[in-house]
Structure formats: structure tokens, C-alpha cells
C-alpha positions as CSV (number, residue, x, y, z in Angstrom):
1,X,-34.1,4.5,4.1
2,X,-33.2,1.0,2.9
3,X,-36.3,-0.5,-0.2
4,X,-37.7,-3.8,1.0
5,X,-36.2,-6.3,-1.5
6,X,-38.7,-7.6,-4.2
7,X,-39.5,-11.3,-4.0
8,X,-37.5,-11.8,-7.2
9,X,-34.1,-10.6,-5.4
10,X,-35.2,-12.1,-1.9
11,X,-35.1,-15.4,-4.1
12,X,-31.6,-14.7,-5.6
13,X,-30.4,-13.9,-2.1
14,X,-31.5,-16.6,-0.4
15,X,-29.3,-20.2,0.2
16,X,-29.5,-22.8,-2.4
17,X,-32.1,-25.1,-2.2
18,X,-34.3,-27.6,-3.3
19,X,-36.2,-26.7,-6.5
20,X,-39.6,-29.0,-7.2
21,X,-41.1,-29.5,-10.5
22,X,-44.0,-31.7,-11.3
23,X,-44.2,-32.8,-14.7
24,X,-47.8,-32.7,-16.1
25,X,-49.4,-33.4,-19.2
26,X,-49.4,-29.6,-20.2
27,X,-48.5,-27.6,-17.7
28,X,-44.8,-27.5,-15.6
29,X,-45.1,-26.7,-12.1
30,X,-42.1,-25.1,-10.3
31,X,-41.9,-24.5,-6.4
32,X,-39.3,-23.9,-3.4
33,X,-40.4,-24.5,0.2
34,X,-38.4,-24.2,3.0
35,X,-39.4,-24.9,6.9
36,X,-37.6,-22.6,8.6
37,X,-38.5,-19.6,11.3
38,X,-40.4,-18.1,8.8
39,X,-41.8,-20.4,6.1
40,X,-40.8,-19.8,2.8
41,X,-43.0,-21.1,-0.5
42,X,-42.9,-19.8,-3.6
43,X,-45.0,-21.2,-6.6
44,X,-45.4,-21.0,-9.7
45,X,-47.4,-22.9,-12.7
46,X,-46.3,-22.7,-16.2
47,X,-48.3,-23.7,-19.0
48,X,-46.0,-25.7,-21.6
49,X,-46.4,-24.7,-25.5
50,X,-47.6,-27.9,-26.8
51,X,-45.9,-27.8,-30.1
52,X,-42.3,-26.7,-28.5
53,X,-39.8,-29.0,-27.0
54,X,-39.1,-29.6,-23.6
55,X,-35.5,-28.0,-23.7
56,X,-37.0,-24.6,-24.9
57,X,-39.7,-24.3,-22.7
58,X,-37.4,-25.0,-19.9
59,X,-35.1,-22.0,-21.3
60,X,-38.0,-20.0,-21.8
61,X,-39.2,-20.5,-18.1
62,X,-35.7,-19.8,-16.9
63,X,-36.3,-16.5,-18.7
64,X,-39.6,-15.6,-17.3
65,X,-40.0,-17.4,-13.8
66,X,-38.2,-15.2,-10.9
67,X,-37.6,-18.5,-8.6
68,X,-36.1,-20.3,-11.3
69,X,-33.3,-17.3,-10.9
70,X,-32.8,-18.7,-6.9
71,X,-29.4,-21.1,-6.2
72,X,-30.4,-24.7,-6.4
73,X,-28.8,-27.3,-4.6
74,X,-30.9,-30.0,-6.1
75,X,-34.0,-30.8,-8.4
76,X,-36.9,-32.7,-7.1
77,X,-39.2,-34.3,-10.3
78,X,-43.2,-34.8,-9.8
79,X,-43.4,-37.6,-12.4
80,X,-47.3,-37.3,-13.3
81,X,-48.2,-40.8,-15.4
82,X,-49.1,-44.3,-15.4
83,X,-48.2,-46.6,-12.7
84,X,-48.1,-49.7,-11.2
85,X,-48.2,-51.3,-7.6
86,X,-46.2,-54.5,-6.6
87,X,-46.3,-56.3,-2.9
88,X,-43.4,-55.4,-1.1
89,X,-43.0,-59.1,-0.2
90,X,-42.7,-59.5,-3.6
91,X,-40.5,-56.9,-5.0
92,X,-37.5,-57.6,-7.1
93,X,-35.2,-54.3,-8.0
94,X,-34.5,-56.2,-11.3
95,X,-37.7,-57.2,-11.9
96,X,-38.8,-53.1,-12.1
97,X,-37.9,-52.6,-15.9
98,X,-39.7,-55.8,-17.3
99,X,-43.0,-55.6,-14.9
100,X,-43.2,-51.9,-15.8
101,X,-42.7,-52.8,-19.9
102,X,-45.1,-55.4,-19.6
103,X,-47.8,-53.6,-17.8
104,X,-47.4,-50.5,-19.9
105,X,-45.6,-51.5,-23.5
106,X,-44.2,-48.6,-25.5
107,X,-41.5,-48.4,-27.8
108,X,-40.2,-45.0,-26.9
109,X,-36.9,-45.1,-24.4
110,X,-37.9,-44.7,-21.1
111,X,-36.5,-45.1,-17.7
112,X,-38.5,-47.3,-15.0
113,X,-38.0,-46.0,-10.7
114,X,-39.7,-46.9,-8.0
115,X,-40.7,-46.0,-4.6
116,X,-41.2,-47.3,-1.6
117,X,-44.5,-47.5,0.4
118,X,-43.4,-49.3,3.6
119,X,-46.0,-48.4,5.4
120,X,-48.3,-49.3,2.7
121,X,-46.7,-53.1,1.9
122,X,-45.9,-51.5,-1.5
123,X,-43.3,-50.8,-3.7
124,X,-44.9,-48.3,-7.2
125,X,-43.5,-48.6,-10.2
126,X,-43.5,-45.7,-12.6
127,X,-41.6,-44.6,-15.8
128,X,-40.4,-41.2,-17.7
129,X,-38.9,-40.9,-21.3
130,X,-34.6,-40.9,-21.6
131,X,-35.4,-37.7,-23.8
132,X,-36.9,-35.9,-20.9
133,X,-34.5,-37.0,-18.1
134,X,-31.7,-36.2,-20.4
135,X,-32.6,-32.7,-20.9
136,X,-33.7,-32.5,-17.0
137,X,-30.2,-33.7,-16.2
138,X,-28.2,-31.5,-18.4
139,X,-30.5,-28.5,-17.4
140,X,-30.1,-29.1,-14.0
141,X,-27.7,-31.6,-13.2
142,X,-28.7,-33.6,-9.6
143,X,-32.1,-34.6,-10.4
144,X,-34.0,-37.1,-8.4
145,X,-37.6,-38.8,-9.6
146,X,-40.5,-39.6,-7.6
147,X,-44.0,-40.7,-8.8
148,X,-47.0,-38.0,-8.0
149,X,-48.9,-40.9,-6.3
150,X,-45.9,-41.6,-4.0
151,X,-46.7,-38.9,-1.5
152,X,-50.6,-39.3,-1.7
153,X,-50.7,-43.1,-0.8
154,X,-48.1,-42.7,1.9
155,X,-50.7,-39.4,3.4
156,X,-53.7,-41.8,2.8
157,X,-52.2,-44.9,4.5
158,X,-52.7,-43.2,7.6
159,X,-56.0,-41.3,7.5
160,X,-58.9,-42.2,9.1
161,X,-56.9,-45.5,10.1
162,X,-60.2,-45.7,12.7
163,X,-62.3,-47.3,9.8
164,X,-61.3,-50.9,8.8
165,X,-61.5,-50.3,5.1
166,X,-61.9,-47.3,3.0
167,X,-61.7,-45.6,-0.1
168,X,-59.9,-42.5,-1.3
169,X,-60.6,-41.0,-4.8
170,X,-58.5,-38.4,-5.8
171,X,-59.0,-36.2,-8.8
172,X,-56.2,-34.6,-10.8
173,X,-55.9,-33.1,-14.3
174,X,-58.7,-35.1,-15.9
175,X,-57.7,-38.3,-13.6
176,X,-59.2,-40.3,-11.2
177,X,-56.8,-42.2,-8.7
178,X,-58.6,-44.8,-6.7
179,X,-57.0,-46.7,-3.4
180,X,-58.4,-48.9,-1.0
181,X,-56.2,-49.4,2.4
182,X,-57.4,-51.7,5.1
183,X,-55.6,-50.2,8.3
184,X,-52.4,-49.1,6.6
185,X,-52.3,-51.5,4.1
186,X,-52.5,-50.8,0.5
187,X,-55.1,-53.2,-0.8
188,X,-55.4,-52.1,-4.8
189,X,-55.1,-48.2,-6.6
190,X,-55.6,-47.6,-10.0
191,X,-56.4,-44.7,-12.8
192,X,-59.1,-43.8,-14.8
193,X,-59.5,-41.3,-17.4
194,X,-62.5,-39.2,-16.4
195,X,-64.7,-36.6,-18.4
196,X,-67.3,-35.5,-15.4
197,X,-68.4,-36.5,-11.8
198,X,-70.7,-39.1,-12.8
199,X,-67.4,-41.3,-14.3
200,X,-66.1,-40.8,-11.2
201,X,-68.8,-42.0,-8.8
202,X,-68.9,-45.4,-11.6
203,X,-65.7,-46.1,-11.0
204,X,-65.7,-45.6,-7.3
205,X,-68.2,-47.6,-6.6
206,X,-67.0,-50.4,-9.4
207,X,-64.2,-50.6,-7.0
208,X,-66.2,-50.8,-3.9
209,X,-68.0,-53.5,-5.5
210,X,-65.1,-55.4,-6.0
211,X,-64.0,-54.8,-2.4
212,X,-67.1,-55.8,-0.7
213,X,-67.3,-52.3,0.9
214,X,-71.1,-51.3,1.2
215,X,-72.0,-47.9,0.4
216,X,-73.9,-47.4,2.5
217,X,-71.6,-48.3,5.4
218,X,-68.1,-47.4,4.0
219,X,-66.1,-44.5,4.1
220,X,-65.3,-42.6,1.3
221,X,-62.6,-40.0,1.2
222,X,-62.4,-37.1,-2.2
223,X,-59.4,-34.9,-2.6
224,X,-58.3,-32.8,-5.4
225,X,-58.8,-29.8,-6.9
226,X,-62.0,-27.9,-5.4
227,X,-64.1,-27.9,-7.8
228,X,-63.7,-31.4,-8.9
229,X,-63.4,-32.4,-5.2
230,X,-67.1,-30.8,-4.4
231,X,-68.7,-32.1,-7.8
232,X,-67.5,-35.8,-7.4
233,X,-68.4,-35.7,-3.1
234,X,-71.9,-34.2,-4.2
235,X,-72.6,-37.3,-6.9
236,X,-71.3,-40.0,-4.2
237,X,-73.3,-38.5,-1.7
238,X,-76.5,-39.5,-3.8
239,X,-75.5,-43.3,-2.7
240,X,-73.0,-43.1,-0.3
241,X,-73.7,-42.6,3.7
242,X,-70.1,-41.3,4.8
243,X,-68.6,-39.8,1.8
244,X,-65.6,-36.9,3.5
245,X,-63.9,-34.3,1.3
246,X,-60.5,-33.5,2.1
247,X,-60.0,-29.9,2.3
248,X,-56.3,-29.0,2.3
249,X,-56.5,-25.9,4.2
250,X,-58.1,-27.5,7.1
251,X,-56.3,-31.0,6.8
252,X,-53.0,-28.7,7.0
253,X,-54.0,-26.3,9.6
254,X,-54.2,-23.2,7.0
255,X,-50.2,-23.6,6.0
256,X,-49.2,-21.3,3.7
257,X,-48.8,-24.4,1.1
258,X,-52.3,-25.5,1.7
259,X,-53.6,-21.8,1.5
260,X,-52.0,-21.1,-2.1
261,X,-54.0,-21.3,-5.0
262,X,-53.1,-23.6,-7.9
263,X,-51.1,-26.3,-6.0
264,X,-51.8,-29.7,-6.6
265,X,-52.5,-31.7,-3.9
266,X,-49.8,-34.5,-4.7
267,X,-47.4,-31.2,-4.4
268,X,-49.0,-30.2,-1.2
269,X,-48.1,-33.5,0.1
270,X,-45.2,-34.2,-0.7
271,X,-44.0,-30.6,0.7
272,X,-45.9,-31.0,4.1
273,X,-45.7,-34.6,5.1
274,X,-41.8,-34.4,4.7
């Protein structure tokens, strides 16, 4: 009788594909995901020796992590880090590099993107180091970028489009990401650095303040990781009226994505709302 494959050689038999990796501050996070008859996800975090470089933890992955063994057809990069928003109306591909530079100095090489937010009427600047693209590139060869934010302003641009205005705070690695949309319109979004839920709720409601929305009649809309998620909905519940946390599992109909622990929610969607 013929042994059931072990997920390590179901992932070298299977098609190339796209691999994902989001680029955190001190972690990697590696994933496949196909939509196919029967869904296929695998997902793995992998925390990054602080004092080693880039090109050996990648090798040492490769070593340790069974779906870095699968064929890839291309790489997908999570860039996690400071952005910036410009009006679409406004938006100048030559303009990228010096708006970016100007908004963010630094005298370490680094390359500027940008992605698209139609539906938002914004375009979002953000930027990685030459070092790490290089060794991304000769690592893996066909490597395209996209901003962690991207995927979580284009999801938020259309929920709860019913209210006029609202809020969304998400929460991610120590971050607070804070956008406003009026219909689908991106009206601002920014970061903060955050230490506990009491930060958070200030600088929700700093931006509320400076959007006219009332607490007590706007909507306010937390996602993240759970436990940061339920501790920052609990504090803006002590002065908010219609604060909602997103919970993944529900928002995605208990998809094997949104079921999996560990995945961060600018991951989840840029995987699901594809």
C-alpha cells in the first residue's frame, strides 16, 4: 500500500508557483497559496538572527523551511516600513524618488515603488534598501515589491462603505496604521509607533479630532493581531459608541488563510482579496 506523501514532498511535487515573503522588522514570513479545487496554503514565520545578514538567513531558511524546497515561478515581497500617500490627480512617476527622499531622508541606498489605490484616489509611496533587493534578486531572481499597506487600504476602501466617514486602526508589530475613507476615498493614513492600547486610542482619536468625526457617532473599525485587536477595541470602547473589530475568520468565511495562526492580516489580504 502506497504512504501518503509528507507535506514537505507534496510541496516539491507540486507546479511552480508564487512564493510570498513579507519583510518585517525581525521576523521573515514565507507562504504559497493557491485557489484551486482544493486550497492549498502553506505558512511559515521565520525569526531573523539580528546580528546575521540578510543573505545568510535567507540560506539558512532555504536549509530549514520545507516550502522554500517547492518550484517557484516568481517571488512576491511584503515590504513592511514607512510610507507615504500622494493624490492620484496628483501623481507624477518621476516625482516618486524625490517626494519619498524628502518625506523620509536617509543616506543609505534605497529604491522608491509605488502602488496604485484607484479605488482609493491614491497612489503610496514606499521604499527598501539596494542591499536587500539585491540579495532578494540574486536569491530569487523575478522579484516583485508591494507595500504591506497596499492590500489593507484597497480591503478597507470598501468596508462598511454604508457609513459616510470612518476610521480603521490597524495594529501590526508594534504599529499603529490609521486611515480615514469617506465612501471609497482615502482621505489621510498614517503610522505611529505604539507601546500599549492607551497610545492607540490617543492617536485614534487625535485623528478623529482632526477629521471632525464624533465619537460618539462615528464608526470605528480595529484589525490586527488578536490580542492587540481586542485590547485597543476594549480602550476605544470607553469613548467610542460604534467601535467594530475585524475578525478575520468571520470577515473571510473561516478560509483556511484566515483560520491559520500567525498570519498577518496585510498577508491575509493580500492572498484573499486577489
Amino acid at each position: 500500500m502506497d504512504q501518503p506523501m509528507t507535506n514537505a514532498e507534496t510541496l516539491k511535487a507540486a507546479p511552480p508557483a508564487t512564493l510570498y515573503l513579507r519583510m518585517g522588522d525581525g521576523d521573515i514570513c514565507f507562504a504559497r497559496y493557491e485557489a484551486r479545487r482544493e486550497t492549498f496554503f502553506e505558512f511559515a514565520p521565520y525569526a531573523v538572527r539580528p546580528n546575521t545578514s540578510l543573505a545568510v538567513n535567507l540560506r539558512e531558511a532555504k536549509t530549514s523551511e520545507p516550502i522554500l524546497e517547492a518550484p517557484i515561478r516568481k517571488v512576491q515581497v511584503l515590504v513592511v516600513g514607512a510610507t507615504t500617500l500622494v493624490p492620484l490627480a496628483d501623481f507624477q512617476e518621476e516625482d516618486c524618488e524625490t517626494l519619498y527622499n524628502y518625506t523620509f531622508p536617509s543616506e543609505t541606498p534605497r529604491r522608491v515603488f509605488y502602488d496604485m489605490l484607484p479605488s482609493a484616489n491614491a497612489v503610496l509611496l514606499f521604499a527598501l534598501d539596494e542591499t536587500t533587493c539585491r540579495i532578494l534578486e540574486e536569491e530569487y531572481g523575478n522579484v516583485h515589491y508591494v507595500s504591506a499597506l497596499t492590500p489593507v487600504l484597497r480591503h478597507f476602501s470598501v468596508k462598511g462603505v454604508a457609513a459616510a466617514k470612518r476610521l480603521f486602526a490597524y495594529a501590526h508589530g508594534g504599529m499603529l496604521s490609521v486611515a480615514v475613507f469617506e465612501e471609497n476615498k482615502l482621505v489621510m493614513a498614517n503610522t505611529y509607533r505604539m507601546a500599549n492600547p492607551v497610545d492607540a486610542a490617543y492617536y485614534v482619536f487625535n485623528v478623529a479630532s482632526h477629521q471632525a468625526m464624533k465619537p460618539t457617532e462615528a464608526a470605528f473599525y480595529v484589525a490586527g493581531a488578536p490580542e492587540e485587536r481586542e485590547s485597543i477595541s476594549a480602550e476605544l470602547r470607553k469613548y467610542a459608541s460604534s467601535v467594530y473589530t475585524i475578525n478575520p475568520a468571520g470577515e473571510y468565511n473561516r478560509h483556511v488563510v484566515a483560520m491559520t495562526s500567525g498570519v498577518p492580516y496585510d498577508l491575509m489580504t493580500l492572498l484573499l482579496d486577489i
